[in-house]
N, C-alpha and C positions, 0 to 999 in steps of 0.2 A: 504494500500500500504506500502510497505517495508523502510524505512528509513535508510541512511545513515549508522547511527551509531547500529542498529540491524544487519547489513550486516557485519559491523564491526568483531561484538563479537561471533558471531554465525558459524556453523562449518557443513560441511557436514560430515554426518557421513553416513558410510558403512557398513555394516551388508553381508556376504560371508557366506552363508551357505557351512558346509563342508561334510553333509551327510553321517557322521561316527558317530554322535551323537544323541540323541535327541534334535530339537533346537527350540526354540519359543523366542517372544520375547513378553513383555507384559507390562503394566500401572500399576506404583509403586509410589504413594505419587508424582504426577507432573514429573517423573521420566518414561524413556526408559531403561527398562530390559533386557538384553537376560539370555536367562535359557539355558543350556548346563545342560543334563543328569539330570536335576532336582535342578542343582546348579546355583543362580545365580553370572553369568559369568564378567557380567562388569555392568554400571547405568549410564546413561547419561542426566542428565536435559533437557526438551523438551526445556526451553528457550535458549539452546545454541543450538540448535540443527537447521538449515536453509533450508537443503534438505535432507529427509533420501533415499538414495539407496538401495537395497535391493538385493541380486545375489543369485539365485538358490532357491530351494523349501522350505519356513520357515510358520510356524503357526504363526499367527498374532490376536490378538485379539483386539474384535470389539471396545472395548474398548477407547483402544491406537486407533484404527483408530479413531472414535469420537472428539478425543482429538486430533490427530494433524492434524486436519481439523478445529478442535477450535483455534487453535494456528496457521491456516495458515501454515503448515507444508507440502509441496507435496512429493509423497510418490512414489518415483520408482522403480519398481520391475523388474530386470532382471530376462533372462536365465542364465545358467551355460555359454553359447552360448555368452551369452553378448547382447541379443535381447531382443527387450523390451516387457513383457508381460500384464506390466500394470501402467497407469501414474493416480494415484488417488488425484485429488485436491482439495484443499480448497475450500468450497461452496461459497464463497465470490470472487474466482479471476473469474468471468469473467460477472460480473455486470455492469461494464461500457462498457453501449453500446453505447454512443455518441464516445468514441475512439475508438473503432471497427469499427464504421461508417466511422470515419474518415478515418480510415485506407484502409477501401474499397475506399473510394472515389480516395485516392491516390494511389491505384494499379488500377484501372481500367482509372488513366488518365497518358498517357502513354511516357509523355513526365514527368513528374515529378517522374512515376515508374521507368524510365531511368536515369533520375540523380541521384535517391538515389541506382543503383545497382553498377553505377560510383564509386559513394564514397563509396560504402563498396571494389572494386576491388581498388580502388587507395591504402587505407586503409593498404590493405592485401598487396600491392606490397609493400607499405613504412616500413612494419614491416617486410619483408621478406628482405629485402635490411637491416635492422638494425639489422636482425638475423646474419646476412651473413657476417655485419661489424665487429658484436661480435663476432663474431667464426673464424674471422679473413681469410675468405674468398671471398675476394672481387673481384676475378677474373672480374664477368660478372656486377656487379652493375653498370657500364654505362649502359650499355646492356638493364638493369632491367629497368633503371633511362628514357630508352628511352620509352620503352615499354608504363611506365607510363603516358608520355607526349603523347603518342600516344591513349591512352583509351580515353584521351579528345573529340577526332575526332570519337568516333565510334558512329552509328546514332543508334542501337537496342541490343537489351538485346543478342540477339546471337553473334554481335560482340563483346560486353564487355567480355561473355564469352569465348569467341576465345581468347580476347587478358589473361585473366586468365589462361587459360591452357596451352600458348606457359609460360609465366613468370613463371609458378610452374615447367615445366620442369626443367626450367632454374635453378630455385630455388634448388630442391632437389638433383639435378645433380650435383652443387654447394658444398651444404652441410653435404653431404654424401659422398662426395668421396672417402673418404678415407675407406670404410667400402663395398667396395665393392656392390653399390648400382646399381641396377639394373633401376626400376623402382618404381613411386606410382601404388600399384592396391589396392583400395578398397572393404576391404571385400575378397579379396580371397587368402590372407597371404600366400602368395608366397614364401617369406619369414622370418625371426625374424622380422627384422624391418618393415616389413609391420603392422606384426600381433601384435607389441609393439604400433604402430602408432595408427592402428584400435582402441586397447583399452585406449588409452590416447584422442582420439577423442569421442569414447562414451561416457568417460564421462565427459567431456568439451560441447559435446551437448544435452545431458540431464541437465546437471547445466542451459544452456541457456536456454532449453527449461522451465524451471520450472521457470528463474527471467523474461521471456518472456510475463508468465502467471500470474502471481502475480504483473504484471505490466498493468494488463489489456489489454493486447493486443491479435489478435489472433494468435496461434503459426501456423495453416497452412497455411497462406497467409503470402509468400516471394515477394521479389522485383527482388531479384537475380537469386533466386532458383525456380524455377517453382511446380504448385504443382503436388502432387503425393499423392499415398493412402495410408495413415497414418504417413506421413511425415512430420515433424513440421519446414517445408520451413525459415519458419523467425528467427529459433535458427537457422539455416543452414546459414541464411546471415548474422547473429550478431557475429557467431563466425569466419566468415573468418580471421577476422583482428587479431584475436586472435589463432588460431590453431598453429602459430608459439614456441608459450609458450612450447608446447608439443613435437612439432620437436626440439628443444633446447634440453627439458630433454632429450629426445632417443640417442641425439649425447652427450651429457653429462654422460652419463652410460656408455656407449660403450667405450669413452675414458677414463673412469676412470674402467674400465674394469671390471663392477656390471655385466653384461648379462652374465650369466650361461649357456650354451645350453643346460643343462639336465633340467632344467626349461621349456625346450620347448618339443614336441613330431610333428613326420610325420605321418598325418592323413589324407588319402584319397587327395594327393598332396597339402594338406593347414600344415602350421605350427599352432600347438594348446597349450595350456600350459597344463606341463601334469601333475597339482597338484595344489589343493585349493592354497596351501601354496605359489605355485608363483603366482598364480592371486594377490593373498593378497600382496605380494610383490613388483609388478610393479604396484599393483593398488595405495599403501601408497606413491609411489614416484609421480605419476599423481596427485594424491588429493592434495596433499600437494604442489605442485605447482601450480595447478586452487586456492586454497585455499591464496595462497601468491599472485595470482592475483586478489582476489574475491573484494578488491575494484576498482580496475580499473575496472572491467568488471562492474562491477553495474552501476558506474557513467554513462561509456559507455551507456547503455540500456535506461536509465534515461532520457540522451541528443538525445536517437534516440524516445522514448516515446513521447516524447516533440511535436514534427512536429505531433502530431495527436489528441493535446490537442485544 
């Protein structure tokens, strides 16, 4: 299991295939390679190294796979698309089956599954309200402040949910005003800010899903999030309280006026980015803020681990 202070030092690193090159990446003296055209391109020590990601189509040797499986290293592999094509784990996370057990125990009893989907929506409303105080838009936080006193009172997992969807309206309606915000629609990038959001959330929930797993727990069984087919429900409810990190940066760009629109392209009514080099782009501002939260979010997971020890 993960410790404290390896969470600390260690770094997620991204690998963006740009498919103009020839690219692999390979195992060099304890060391992560990438080879561009034959040339090795950059070297990164597997002991810093916490989550590797991986975007679009790269040659990977089995090598390096071995090794950071030895090293507890989980390895995820996007599309260009930003979908996930493959989550390859360490052979050791998911051996504790006494907290797996536990875990079932307390999804399937139903009044304890409902307090803990409680405190992850209170959670989310309290840091949505502290987003709202920082950005100095406090119009509706009684509003919010109510809301939350009101999830108290809700008896089933559909009204917690109810009451989460009317507060994110509130939330984003809030926070965005001034950028001419429309709506949240996930996944069908309507427009920049949707489709900036989208990518600041995948990878905020691939980081969850990977300290999820390496914390011995199961990532498809949620408290909040119901399940679904190949959805890792429980990154889904650990990152609520956190997704705000990421709505921060989006409006933190925007008013320091970083968003480029020729970074973005119109594709079959979805906005897409339309070059390696801007994924690369908006993806080094997201990492580097998950990364500046990476100990908070550990402790977090640690203290939710806990109830199923």
């Amino acid at each position: 299991m993960l410790t404290k202070s390896q969470v600390k030092h260690k770094q997620i690193l991204t690998i963006i295939a740009t498919h103009e090159k020839s690219e692999y990446i390979k195992l060099s003296n304890e060391n992560l390679v990438l080879v561009e055209d034959g040339v090795n391109k950059s070297k990164t020590p597997l002991s810093k190294i916490l989550i590797l990601i991986i975007i679009g189509r790269m040659t990977i040797s089995t090598a390096l796979l071995s090794k950071l499986s030895t090293n507890k290293i989980p390895t995820v592999i996007l599309g260009i698309n930003l979908k996930l094509v493959a989550n390859i784990l360490p052979s050791t996370s998911s051996q504790n089956f006494s907290q797996k057990y536990s875990q079932y125990q307390t999804y399937y009893n139903q009044e304890q599954r409902l307090e803990i989907a409680k405190q992850l929506v209170d959670e989310k409303i309290q840091t949505s309200i502290n987003t709202l105080q920082k950005t100095r838009k406090t119009t509706n936080n009684k509003l919010l402040k109510k809301y939350k006193k009101q999830l108290q009172s809700t008896k089933c997992i559909e009204e917690v949910m109810g009451v989460e969807g009317v507060v994110s309206k509130i939330y984003f309606q809030n926070l965005f005003s001034n950028i001419n915000w429309q709506k949240r629609q996930p996944r069908h990038k309507a427009d920049i800010t949707n489709t900036l959001l989208d990518l600041g959330y995948t990878y905020l929930y691939n980081y969850f899903s990977a300290l999820v797993q390496l914390s011995g727990l199961d990532p498809f069984v949620g408290f909040l999030h119901t399940q679904y087919y190949s959805r890792h429900s429980l990154a889904n409810d650990y990152m609520e309280p956190f997704r705000s990190i990421i709505d921060y940066e989006v409006l933190k760009i925007h008013n320091q006026k970083r968003i480029n629109s020729k970074d973005f392209i119109l594709k079959n009514n979805k906005y897409q980015f339309s070059s390696y080099d801007s994924i690369k782009k908006y993806s080094q501002i997201f990492l580097t803020t998950i990364t500046d939260n990476q100990e908070k979010i550990f402790n977090y997971i640690q203290n939710q681990t806990k109830k199923f020890q």
